[in-house]
C-alpha positions as CSV (number, residue, x, y, z in Angstrom):
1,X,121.8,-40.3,-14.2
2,X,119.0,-41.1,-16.5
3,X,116.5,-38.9,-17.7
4,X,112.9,-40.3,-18.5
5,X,111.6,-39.2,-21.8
6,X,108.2,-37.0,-21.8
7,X,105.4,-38.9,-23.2
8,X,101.4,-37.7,-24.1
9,X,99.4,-39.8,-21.5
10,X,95.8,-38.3,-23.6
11,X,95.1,-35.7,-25.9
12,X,91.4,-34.1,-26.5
13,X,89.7,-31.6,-29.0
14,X,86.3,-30.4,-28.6
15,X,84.4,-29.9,-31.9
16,X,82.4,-27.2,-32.8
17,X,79.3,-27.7,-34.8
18,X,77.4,-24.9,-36.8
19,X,75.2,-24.8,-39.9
20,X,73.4,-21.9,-40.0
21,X,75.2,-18.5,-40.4
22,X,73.7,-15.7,-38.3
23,X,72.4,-14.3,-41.6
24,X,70.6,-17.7,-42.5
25,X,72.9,-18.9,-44.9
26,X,74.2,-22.4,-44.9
27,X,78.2,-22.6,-44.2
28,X,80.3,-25.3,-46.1
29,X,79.5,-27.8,-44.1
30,X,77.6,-30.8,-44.9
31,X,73.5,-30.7,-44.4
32,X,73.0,-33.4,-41.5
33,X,70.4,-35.7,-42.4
34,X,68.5,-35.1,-39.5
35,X,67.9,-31.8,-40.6
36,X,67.3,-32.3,-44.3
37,X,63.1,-32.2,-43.7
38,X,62.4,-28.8,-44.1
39,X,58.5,-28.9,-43.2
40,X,60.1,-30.0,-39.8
41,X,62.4,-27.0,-39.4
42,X,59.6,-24.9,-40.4
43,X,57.4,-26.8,-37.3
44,X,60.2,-26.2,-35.3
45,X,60.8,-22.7,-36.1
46,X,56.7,-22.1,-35.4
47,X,57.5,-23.7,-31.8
48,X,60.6,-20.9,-31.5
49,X,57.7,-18.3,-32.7
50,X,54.8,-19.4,-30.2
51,X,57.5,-19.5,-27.1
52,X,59.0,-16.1,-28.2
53,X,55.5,-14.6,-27.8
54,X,54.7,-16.5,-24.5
55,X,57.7,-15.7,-23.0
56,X,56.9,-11.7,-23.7
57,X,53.5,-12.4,-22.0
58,X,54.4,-14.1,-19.4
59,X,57.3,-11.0,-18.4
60,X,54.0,-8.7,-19.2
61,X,52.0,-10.8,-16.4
62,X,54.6,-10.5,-14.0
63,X,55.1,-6.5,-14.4
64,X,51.5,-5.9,-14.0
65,X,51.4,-8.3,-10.9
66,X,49.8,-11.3,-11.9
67,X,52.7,-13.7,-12.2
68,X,55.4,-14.1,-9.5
69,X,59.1,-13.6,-10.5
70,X,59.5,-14.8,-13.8
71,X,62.9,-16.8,-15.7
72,X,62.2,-15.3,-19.6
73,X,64.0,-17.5,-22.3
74,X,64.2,-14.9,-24.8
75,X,67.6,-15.8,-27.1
76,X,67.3,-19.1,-25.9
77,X,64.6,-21.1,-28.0
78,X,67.1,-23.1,-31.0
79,X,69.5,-24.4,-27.7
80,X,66.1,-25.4,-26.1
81,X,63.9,-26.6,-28.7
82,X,66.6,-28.6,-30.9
83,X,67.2,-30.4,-27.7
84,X,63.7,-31.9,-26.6
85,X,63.3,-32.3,-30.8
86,X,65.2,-35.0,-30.9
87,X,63.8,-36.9,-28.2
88,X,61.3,-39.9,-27.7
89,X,58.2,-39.4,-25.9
90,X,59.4,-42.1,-23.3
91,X,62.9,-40.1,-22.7
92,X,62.5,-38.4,-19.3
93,X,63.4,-34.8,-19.6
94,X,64.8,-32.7,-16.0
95,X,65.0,-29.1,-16.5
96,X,66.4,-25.9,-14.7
97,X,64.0,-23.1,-14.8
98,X,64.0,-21.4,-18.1
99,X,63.8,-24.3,-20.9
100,X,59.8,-23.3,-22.0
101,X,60.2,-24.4,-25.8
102,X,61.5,-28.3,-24.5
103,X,58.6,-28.2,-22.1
104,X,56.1,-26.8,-24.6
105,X,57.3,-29.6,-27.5
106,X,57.0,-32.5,-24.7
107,X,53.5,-31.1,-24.5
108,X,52.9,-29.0,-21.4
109,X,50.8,-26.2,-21.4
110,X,51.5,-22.7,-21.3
111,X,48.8,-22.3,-18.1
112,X,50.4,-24.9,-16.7
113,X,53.8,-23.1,-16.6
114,X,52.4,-19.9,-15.8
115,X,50.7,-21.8,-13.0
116,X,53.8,-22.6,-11.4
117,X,55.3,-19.2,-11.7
118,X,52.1,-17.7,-10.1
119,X,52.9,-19.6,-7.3
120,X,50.7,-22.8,-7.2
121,X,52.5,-25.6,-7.2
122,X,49.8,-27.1,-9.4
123,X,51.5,-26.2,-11.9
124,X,54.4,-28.7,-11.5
125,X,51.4,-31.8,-12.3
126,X,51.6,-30.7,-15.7
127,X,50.8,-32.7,-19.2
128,X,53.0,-34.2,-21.3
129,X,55.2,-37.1,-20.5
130,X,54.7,-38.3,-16.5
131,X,57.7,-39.0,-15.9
132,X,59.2,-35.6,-17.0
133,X,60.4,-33.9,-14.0
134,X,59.0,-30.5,-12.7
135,X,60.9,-27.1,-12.7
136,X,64.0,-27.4,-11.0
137,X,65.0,-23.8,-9.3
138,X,68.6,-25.2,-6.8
139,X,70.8,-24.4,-9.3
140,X,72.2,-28.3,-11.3
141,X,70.5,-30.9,-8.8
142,X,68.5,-32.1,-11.9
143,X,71.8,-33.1,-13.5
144,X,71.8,-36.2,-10.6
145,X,67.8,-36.8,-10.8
146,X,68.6,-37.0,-14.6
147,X,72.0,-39.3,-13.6
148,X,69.6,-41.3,-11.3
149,X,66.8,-41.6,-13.8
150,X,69.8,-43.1,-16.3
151,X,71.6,-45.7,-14.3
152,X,67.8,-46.9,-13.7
153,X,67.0,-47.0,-17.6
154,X,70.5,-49.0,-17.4
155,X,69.5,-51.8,-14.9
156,X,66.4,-52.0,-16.0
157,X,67.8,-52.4,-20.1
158,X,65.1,-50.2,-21.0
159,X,66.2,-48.2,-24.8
160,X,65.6,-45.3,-23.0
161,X,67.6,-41.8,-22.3
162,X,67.9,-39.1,-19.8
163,X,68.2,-35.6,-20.7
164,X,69.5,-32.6,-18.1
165,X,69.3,-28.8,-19.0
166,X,71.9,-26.3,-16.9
167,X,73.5,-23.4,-17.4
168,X,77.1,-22.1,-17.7
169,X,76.7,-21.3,-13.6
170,X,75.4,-24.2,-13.2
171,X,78.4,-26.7,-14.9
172,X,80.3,-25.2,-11.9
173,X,78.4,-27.1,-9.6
174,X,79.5,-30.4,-7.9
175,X,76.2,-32.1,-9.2
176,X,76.9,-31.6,-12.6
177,X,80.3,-33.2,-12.1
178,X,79.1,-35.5,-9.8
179,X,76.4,-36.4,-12.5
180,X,78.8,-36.4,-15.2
181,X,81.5,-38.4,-13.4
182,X,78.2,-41.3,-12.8
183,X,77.5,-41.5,-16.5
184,X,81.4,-42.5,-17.4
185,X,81.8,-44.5,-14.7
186,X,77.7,-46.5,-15.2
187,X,78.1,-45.9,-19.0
188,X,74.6,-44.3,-18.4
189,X,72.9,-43.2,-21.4
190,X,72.3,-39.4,-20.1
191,X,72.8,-36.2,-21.7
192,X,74.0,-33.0,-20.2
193,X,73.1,-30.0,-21.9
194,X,75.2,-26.6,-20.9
195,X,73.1,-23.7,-22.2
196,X,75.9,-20.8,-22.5
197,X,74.5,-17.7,-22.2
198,X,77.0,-16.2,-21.5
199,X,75.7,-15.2,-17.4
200,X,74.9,-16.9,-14.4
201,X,73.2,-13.9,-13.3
202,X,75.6,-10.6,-13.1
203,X,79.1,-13.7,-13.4
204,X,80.2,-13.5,-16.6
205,X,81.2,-16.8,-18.3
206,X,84.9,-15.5,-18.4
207,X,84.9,-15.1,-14.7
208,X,83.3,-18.5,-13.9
209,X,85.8,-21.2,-15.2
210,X,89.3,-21.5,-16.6
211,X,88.0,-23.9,-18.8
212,X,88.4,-23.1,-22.8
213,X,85.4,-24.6,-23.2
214,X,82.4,-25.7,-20.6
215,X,81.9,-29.0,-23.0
216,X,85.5,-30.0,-22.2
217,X,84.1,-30.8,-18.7
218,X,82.8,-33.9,-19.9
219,X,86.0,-35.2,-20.6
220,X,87.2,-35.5,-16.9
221,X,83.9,-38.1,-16.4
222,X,85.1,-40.0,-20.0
223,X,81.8,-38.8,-21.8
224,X,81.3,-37.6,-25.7
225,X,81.6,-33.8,-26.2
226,X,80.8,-31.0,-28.0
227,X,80.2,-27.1,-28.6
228,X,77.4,-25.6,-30.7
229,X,76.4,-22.7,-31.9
230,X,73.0,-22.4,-29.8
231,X,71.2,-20.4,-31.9
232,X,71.3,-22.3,-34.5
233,X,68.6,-24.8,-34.6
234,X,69.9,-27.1,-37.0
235,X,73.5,-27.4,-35.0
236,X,71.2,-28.2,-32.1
237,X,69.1,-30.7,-33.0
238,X,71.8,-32.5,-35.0
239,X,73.9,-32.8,-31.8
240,X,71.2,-33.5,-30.0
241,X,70.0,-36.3,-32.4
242,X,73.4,-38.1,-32.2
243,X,73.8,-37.8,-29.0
244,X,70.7,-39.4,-27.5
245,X,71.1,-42.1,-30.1
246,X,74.3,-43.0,-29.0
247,X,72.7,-43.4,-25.6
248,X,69.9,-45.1,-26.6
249,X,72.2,-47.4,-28.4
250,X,74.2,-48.5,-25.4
251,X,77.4,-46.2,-26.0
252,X,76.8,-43.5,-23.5
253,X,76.6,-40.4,-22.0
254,X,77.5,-36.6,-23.9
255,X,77.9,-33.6,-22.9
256,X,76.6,-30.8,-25.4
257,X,77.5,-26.7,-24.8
258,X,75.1,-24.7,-26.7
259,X,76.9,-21.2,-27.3
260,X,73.8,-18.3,-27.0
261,X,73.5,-15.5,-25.2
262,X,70.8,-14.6,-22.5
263,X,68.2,-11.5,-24.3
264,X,66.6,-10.5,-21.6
265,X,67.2,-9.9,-17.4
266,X,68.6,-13.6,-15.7
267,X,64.6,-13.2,-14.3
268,X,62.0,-10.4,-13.9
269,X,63.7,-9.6,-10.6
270,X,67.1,-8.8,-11.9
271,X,68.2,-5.9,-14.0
272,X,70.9,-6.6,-16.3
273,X,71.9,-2.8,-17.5
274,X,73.8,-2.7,-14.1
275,X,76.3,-5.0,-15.2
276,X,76.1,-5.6,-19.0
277,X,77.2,-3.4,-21.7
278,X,74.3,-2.1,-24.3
279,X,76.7,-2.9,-27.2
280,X,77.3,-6.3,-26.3
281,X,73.1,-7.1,-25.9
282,X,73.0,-5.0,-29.1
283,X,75.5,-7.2,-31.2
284,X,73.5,-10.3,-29.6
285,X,70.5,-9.6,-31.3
286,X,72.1,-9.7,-34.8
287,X,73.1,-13.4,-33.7
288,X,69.8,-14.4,-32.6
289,X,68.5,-17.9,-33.4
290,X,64.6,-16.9,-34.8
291,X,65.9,-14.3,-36.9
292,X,68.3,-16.4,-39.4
293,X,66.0,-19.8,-39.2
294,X,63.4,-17.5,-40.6
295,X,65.6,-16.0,-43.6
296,X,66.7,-19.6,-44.4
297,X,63.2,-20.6,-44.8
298,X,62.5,-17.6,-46.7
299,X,64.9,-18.3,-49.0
300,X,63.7,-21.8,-49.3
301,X,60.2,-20.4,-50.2
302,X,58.7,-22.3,-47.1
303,X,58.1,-18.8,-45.3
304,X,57.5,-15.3,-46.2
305,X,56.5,-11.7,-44.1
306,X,53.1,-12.6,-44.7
307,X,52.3,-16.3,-42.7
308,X,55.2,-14.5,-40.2
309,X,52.4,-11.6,-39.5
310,X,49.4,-13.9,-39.3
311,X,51.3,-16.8,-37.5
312,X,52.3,-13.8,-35.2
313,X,48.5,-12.9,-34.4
314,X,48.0,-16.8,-33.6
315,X,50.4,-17.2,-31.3
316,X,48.8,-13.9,-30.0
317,X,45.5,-15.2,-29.7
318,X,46.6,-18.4,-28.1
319,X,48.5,-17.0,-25.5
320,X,45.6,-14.7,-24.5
321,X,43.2,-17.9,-24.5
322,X,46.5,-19.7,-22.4
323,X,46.8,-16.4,-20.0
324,X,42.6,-16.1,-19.7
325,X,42.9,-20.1,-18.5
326,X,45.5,-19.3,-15.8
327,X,43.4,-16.5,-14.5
328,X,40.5,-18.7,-14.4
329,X,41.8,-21.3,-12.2
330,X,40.7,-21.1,-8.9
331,X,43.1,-20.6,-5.7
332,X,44.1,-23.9,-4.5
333,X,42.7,-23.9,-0.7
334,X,44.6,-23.1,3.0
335,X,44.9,-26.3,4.0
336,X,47.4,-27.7,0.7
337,X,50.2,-25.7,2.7
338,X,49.7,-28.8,5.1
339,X,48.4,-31.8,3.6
340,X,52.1,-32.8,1.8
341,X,54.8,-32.7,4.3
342,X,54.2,-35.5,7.4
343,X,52.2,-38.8,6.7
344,X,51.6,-38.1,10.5
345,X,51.5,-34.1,11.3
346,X,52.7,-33.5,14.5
347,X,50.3,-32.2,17.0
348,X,51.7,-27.8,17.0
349,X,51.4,-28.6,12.8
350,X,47.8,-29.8,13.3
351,X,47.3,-26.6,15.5
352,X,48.6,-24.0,12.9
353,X,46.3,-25.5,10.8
354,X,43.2,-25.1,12.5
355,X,44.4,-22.1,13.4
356,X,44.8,-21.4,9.5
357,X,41.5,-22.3,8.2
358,X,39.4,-20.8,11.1
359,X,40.9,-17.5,9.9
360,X,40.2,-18.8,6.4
361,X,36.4,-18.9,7.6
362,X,36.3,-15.4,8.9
């Protein structure tokens, strides 16, 4: 009888890109050239700065009840930031719920995201590239708007990419598969960015996948992939650069893991000392990405303690001016809970809304 001889159908590695040590120091590897303008870094690191000191605002708001449940993005600013740095203005951008620094770099304003977590969905009409789309809280369904968006940049033979934000939960979901699977198959120029942080609320990463890596996913749907560290910018933005240039250039879709670790609470409604340990959150914050982009500019001479302290009380003072703006804005009235469903309300929909706004009245 004859035995068939064992062959290798395919064989994968994932590479692993990082720059920055956690102590600022460049590692051995090659300076991209995307990252070789310092003054940029230094804008980008300002970004970080400005969303580090939102983001403990907007947490503040919400504890003292003016803000409604709140996603904080503390830890997370390098994976978010590198990302939307290396896009064009006429890219559409989908997010999840916690990626401020993208949306604050595409140009939306911090009222307007602290709009939409106050509860008025007047936030979500927001400035900044249109055709950006809104906060997206179902956990990876902006991984198939972002799919969608792509395939139509394809047909259309527009030089443009799509850009999706998840999270480690969230590559466990059939729509980023399904999303992922799209881009291989269309050849779609879209780009799936897993931010790793380690918890999809109280799951741990090690409990949510048998996967080595979450970037090896992309390899079932035939797309580019790779692991970064996320908190360090430069490893970011240089696989962010290549990747959407590669779309852009026809070649098409990537999946990028950025490796970071969640800071604060999964949102202002969770607790996370239930389930993590204090030593692990404690070793995190040696790791974390403002603190060794600020000693490599300090070593470069392009940054020191004292533009840190006053750049501190600017952010400060913008945020308040941001916060005061929010506050300002008034109500949005009864009958908007009505006005956006039916072309055609149907007649008990009409009566609940007279209903509404005579009681509005008295």
């Amino acid at each position: 009888m004859r035995t068939l001889g064992m062959s290798v159908a395919a064989s994968f590695s994932i590479e692993y890109l990082s720059y920055l040590g956690a102590d600022g120091k460049p590692g051995d590897e090659p300076w991209p050239e995307v990252a070789k303008d310092a003054k940029r870094l230094l804008e980008l690191y300002k970004l970080m700065l400005f969303t580090r000191s939102f983001d403990s605002k907007a947490v503040a708001l919400q504890r003292t009840g003016k803000l409604g449940t709140y996603a904080s993005c503390l830890g997370h600013e390098a994976a978010h930031v590198g990302i939307a740095a290396a896009m064009h203005v006429d890219d559409v951008m989908a997010v999840s719920y916690r990626e401020i620094g993208a949306m604050l770099l595409r140009g939306v304003l911090p009222r307007e995201i602290l709009l939409y977590w106050g509860g008025d969905e007047r936030g979500s009409k927001f400035s900044g590239p249109q055709q950006d789309f809104p906060i997206c809280v179902p956990i990876a369904t902006q991984c198939l708007h972002a799919a969608g968006t792509a395939l139509a940049f394809k047909l259309r033979k527009e030089p443009r990419v799509a850009v999706a934000f998840c999270g480690d939960g969230g590559s466990s979901k059939t729509d980023f598969y399904a999303a992922l699977n799209a881009a291989g198959a269309f050849q779609l120029p879209l780009v799936l960015v897993v931010v790793n942080n380690q918890w999809a609320i109280s799951v741990p990463r090690s409990a949510q996948t048998g996967a080595q890596t979450l970037a090896q996913k992309g390899l079932a749907g035939g797309l580019d992939c790779v692991q970064v560290d996320g908190n360090d910018l430069v490893a970011v933005f240089s696989a962010a650069d290549h990747a959407v240039r590669r779309a852009r250039n026809g070649h098409g879709g990537t999946v990028i893991e950025a490796v970071t670790y969640r800071l604060s609470d999964h949102t202002t409604a969770d607790d996370a000392r239930r389930y993590r340990d204090e030593a692990e959150v404690k070793a995190a914050w040696e790791r974390e990405p403002l603190l060794r982009l600020r000693h490599y500019l300090q070593a470069g001479g392009l940054w020191d303690e004292g533009k840190e302290n006053a750049y501190k009380d600017a952010c400060a003072k913008r945020v308040d001016e941001e916060v005061n703006a929010y506050l300002d804005v008034a109500p949005p009235p009864l009958s908007d809970m009505f006005e956006y469903t039916y072309a055609e309300p149907p007649l008990d929909l009409l009566a609940q809304r007279a209903e509404v706004l005579a009681g509005g009245k008295r």
